[in-house]
N, C-alpha and C positions, 0 to 999 in steps of 0.2 A: 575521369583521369586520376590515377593515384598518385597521392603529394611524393616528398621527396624521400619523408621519412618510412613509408610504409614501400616505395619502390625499393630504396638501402634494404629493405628489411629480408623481400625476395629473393634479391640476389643475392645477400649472405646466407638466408639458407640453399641457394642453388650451389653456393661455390664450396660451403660445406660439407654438401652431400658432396659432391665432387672429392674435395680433401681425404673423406673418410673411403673413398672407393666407389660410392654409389653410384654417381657423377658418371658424364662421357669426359669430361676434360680430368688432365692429371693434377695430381693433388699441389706442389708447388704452386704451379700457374693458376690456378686457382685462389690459394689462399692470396697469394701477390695481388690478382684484380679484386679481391674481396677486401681488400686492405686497401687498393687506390678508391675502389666507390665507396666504401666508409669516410674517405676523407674527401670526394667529393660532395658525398651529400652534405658532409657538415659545412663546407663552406658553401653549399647551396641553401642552405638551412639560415646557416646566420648572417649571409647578405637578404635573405628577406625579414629576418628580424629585425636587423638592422635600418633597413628601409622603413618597415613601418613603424617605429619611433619616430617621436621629434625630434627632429636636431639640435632645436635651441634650448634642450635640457640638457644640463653640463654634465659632462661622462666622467664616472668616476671609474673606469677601467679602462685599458688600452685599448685601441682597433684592431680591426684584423680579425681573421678565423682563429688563427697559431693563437696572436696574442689574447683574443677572448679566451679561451680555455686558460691560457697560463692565468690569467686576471681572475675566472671563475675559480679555480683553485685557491687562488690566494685570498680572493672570499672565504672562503671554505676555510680555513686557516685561522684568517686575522679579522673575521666577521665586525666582532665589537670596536675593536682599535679604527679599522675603515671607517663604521658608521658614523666613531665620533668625529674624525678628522675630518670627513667630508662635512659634517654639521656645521664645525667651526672654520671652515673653508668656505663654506656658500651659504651659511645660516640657514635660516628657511626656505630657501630657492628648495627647487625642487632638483634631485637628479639619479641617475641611474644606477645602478650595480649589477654583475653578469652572474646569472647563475647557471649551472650546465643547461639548464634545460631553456633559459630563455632571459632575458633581461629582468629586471625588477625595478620601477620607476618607484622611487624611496619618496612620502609624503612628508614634510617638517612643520607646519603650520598647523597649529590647532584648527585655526578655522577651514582648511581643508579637510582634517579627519573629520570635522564636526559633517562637512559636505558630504561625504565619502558615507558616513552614518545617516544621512535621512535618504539618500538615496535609492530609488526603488532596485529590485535585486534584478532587472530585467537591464539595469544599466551596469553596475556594480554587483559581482554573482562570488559569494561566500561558495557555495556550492561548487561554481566551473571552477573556480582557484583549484578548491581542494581534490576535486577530479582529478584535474591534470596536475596538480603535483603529487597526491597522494597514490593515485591509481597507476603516474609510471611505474610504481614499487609496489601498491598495497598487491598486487596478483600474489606476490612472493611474502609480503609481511602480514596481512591481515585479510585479503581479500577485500575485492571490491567494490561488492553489495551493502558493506558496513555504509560505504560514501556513498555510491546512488539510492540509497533506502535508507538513508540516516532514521528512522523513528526510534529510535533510544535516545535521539536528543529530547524530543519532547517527554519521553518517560524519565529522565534526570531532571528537566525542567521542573514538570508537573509533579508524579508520582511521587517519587523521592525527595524534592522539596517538601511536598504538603508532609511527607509522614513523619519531618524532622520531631515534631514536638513527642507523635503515640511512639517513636521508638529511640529516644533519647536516653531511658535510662537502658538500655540494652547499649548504646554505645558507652557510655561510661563503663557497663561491667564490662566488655568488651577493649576496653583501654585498661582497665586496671589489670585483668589477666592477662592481658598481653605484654605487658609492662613489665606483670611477677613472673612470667615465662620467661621473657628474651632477652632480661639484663638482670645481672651476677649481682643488683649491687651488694655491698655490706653497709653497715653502719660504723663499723671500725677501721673502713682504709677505704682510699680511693680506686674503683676497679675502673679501668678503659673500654670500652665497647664501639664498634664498627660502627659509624652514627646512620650513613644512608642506610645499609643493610640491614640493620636493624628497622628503622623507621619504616624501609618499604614493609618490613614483617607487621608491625604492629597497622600501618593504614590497611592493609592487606584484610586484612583479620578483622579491621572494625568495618569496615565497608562493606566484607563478605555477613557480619554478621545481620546485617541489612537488607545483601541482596541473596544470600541463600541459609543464612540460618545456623543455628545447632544441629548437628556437628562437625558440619563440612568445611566451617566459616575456621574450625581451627586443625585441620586436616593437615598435618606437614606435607604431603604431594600437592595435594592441594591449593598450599600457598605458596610453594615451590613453582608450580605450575605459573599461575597468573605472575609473578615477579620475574621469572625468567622470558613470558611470554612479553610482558611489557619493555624487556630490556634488549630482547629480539627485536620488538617491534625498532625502536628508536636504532641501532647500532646496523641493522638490515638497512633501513631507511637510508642511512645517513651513506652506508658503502654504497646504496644500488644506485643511489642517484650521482654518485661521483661520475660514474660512465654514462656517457649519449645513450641515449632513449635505443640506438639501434643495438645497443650492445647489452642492453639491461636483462634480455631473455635469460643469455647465459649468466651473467652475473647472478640473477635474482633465482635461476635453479642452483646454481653453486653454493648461494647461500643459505637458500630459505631452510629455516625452521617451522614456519606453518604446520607441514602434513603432519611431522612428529606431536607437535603441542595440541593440534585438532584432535588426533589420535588419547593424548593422556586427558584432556579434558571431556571428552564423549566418555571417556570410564568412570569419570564423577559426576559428572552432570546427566546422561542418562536414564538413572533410574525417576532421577529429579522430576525430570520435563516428563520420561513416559506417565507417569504415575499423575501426576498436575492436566495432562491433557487426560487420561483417564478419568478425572471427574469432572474437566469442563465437559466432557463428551455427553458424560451421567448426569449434569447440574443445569447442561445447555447454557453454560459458560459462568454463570452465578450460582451460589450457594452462601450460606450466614457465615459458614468459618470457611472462606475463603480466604489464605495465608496472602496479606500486606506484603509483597516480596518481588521483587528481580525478577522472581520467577515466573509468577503471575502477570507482571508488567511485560515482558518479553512477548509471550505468547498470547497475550493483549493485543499487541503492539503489533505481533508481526502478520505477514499477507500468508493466505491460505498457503500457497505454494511452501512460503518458507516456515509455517506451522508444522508442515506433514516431515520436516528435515532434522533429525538431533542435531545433524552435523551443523547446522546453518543457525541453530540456539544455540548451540555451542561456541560459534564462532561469534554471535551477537555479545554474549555474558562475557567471553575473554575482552572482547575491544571493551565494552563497560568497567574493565576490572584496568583496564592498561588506562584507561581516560583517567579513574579515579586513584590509582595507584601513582603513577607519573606525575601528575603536578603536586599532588598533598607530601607526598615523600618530598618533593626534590623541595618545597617550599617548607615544610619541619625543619627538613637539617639544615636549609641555610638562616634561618630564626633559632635551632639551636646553637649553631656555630658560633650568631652573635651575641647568645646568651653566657655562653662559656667562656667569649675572649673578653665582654665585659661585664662582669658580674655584677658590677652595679646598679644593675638592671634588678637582680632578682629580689632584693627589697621591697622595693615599692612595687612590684608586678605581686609577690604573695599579700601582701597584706590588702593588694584589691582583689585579688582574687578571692579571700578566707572572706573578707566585706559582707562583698556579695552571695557567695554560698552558703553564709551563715544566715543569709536574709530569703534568698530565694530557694535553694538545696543545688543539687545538681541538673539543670534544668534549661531548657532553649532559651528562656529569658533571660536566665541569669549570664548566662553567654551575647547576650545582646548589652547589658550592664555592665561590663569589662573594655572600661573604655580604653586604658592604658594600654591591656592585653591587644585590643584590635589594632590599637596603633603600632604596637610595637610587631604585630606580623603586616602590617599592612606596608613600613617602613624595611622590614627584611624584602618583603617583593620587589618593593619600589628600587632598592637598590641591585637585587641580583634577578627576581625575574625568573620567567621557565624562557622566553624568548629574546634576540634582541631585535626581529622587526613584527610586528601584530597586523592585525587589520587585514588581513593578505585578501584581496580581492583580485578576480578578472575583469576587463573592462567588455561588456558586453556592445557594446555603439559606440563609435565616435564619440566622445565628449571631448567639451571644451571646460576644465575648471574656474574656479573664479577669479584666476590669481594668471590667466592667459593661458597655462598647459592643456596643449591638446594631447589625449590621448586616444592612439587609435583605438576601432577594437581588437582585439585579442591581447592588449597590453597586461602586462599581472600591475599590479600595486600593493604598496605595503605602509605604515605608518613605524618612524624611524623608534620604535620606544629606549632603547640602548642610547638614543640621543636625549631623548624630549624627559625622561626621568633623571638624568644626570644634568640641567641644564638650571641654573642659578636661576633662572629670568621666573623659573614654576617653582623651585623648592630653593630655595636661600641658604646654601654653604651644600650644596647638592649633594659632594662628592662625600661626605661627612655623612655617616650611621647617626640620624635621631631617635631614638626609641619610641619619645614622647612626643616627636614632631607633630602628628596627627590630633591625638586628643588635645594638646592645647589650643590647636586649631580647632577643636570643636567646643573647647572651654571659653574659649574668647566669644564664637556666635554660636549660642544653644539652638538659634533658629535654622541654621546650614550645619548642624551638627550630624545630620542622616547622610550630605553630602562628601562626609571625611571618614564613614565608615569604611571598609577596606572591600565591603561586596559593592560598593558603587562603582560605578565606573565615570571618566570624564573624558576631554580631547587633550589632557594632558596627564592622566592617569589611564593605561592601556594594559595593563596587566593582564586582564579579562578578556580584552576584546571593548567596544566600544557598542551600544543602540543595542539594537532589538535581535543580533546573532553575537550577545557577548556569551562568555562563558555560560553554560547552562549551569553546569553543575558548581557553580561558585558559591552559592547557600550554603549546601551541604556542607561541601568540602571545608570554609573558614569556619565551619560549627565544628567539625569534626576535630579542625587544626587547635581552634581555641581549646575544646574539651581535653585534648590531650596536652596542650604545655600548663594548661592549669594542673592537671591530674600530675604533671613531671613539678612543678614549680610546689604543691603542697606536701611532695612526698620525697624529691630527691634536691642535693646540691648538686651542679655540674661544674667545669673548671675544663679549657683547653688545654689540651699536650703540654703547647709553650705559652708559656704566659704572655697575655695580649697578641697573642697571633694569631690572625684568621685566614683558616686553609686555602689554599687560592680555587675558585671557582675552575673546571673544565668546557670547554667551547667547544661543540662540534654543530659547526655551521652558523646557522641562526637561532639554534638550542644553547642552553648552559643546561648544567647541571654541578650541583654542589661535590666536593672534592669526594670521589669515592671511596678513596683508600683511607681518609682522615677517622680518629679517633675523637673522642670525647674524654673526659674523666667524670663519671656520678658516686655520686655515694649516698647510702640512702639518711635519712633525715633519721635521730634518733625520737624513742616516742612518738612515733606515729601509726 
């Protein structure tokens, strides 16, 4: 028997074909009963949502079909302002939030995220979440084999962790030219530069020079390409899901950019992967100068079927470039934002920085030795974050938690982070920018000093993700972040627009991203 959302789905394409002529019925009367069973199914849809929740979880959205959607919207809207109010409404109590596609039962207790984290994934499924929320849209924004065949997680995990140390100084040259390319500065006046925009250039560039090398890694289409695709991705996502699942067809061909961006990156990547699978062909996959790269990892990585595909490496290297592009950018400019509206920061961050480089040179260690540096990006996250709720899991069985919530299966869950980072009871004067919050905390116990680095993760730091499916690519990425505000902190002054004003963050859903249109003011460092 087909559920309710897959019958909706039929009969709008029957009443369509109808609309357009094809149809035995006339096109009016058509679209009119296309329009009552779109609103029948949703309110068939979310009286069984609604059923299968618990009741005794306190609802933070109205009832009703009507009124769900209006409530899911205003999610969508006012995400962060909700999350806190409800926090400080029910504390740790557990409760819900409506998103189009289905409820979201909000976790607030560390020792529930802690639960939620050892979890076997046949109860709690990272995986089914990202399916079903990713795959209502990814058809139109990335495709949906990136999620059912995720193995480029483990090639960021693995790969590209291990080769931080043999290609560190190609990220350093890799930041400095991109640095003397993309910003005007002078040494005689203060010039203003587009700080995200920017930023997405230079993560762009040092990332690609990683994962595909000289000369492609500074290809203006090139970088054009992945920056635009990554900005598709997120801004597609965020429209296609505003519409019920039955309506997303249309929506996500209206919008997608896909084919186009499939299309520009098969003319760069192309020669790439033919030429690379032409000597695993000739080497029987090994050879001595076999290039350390993306590229090789890919076609490592991937299943025979999607080896024989440009299109389909193609598509794997773009979602790599949007993974690594999308949080390193959006987390710079909100660490640079805080570096320009308090400058007094940049004192004491150069002189540990000069420290250390003068002891160890430019180097993964010495990036591990910047303890001020880590804290001071780790206390930018903490405060603004790529998300405001994490953890997103489906509930694969019945569970009962330990705190009494039953959740059925098929429930989503999430961990409140937008709450549990602003909250006095884990960080003392929350809502207050520390720079140095962290490293004191690692000055006071040298022995839980590894535990206040900014790649750890805890049940009250979620930034990452929490256990054994946190962020993969979090190594890389806070080596990359640090190398680059060092590299800006030894070579440039910065200063906001307005003095002491910091751009206001933009919200779309349970995303932020740092103020797009906001400026910077650098000027380069004289004598250097």
């Amino acid at each position: 028997m087909q559920n309710s959302s897959s019958w909706g789905s039929v009969l709008l394409e029957t009443f369509l074909a109808d609309a357009t002529g094809e149809g035995e019925l006339g096109p009016y009367f058509s679209l009119a009963l296309a329009g009552i069973c779109i609103a029948l199914v949703s309110i068939v849809r979310q009286i069984a949502i609604t059923r299968k929740l618990p009741f005794y979880v306190p609802l933070e959205a109205p009832s009703g079909t009507i009124l769900f959607y209006t409530g899911a919207y205003e999610f969508l809207k006012n995400t962060k302002s909700i999350l806190r109010q409800a926090y400080k409404k029910y504390g740790q109590a557990t409760f819900r939030v409506p998103e189009l596609d289905h409820y979201t039962v909000v976790i607030n207790k560390p020792e529930l995220v802690d639960e939620i984290k050892r979890a076997s994934d046949d109860t709690f499924s990272i995986a089914e979440a990202s399916v079903e929320v990713w795959t209502l849209a990814a058809r139109w924004t990335s495709g949906e084999n990136v999620f059912r065949e995720p193995y480029h997680v483990h090639i960021i995990q693995n790969q590209l962790t291990r080769s931080l140390n043999a290609s560190f100084e190609n990220i350093r040259d890799e930041i400095a030219e991109a640095f003397n390319d993309l910003i005007p500065a002078r040494t005689d006046e203060w010039v203003a530069f587009p700080a995200l925009q920017t930023m997405r250039n230079i993560v762009c560039r040092t990332s690609n020079r990683i994962f595909v090398g000289l000369p492609l890694c500074r290809d203006p289409d090139y970088i054009d390409l992945n920056i635009n695709f990554t900005i598709d991705v997120i801004y597609n996502l965020y429209t296609i899901r505003k519409f019920p699942s039955i309506l997303r067809p249309i929506v996500g061909n209206l919008v997608s950019s896909l084919p186009r961006n499939l299309r520009r990156g098969m003319k760069h990547l192309r020669p790439l992967f033919e030429e690379r699978l032409r000597l695993y062909e000739e080497n029987i996959n090994d050879w001595p100068a076999k290039p350390n790269d993306m590229i090789s990892w890919i076609i490592d990585g991937a299943s025979e079927q999607e080896r024989t595909s440009i299109k389909e490496l193609t598509r794997r290297m773009l979602f790599v470039n949007f993974a690594a592009i999308h949080t390193s950018s959006n987390s710079f400019t909100h660490a640079l934002f805080h570096l320009a509206t308090e400058p007094h920061y940049i004192a004491p961050l150069r002189e540990e920085v000069a420290t250390v480089i003068k002891e160890e040179g430019w180097t993964k260690v010495a990036m591990t030795k910047m303890w001020k540096l880590d804290s001071f990006l780790k206390e930018s996250i903490r405060i603004n974050g790529i998300f405001t709720l994490t953890l997103n899991r489906k509930v694969m069985r019945d569970y009962t938690m330990s705190d009494g919530t039953f959740l059925p299966a098929g429930t989503f869950v999430a961990a409140n982070i937008a709450a549990q980072h602003s909250d006095d009871a884990h960080y003392p004067d929350a809502d207050k920018f520390d720079g140095f919050r962290f490293s004191k905390m690692r000055e006071q116990s040298v022995e839980e000093s590894v535990k206040h680095q900014t790649v750890n993760t805890a049940s009250d730091y979620l930034a990452f993700g929490h256990g054994r499916h946190a962020c993969p690519g979090r190594f890389f990425a806070v080596n990359e972040l640090k190398a680059m505000m060092a590299y800006l902190l030894m070579n440039y002054d910065v200063k906001s627009e307005v003095e002491g004003v910091r751009p206001e963050n933009v919200y779309m859903g349970t995303r932020l991203i740092p103020n797009p249109t906001a400026k910077v003011l650098i000027k380069k460092r004289a004598n250097i």
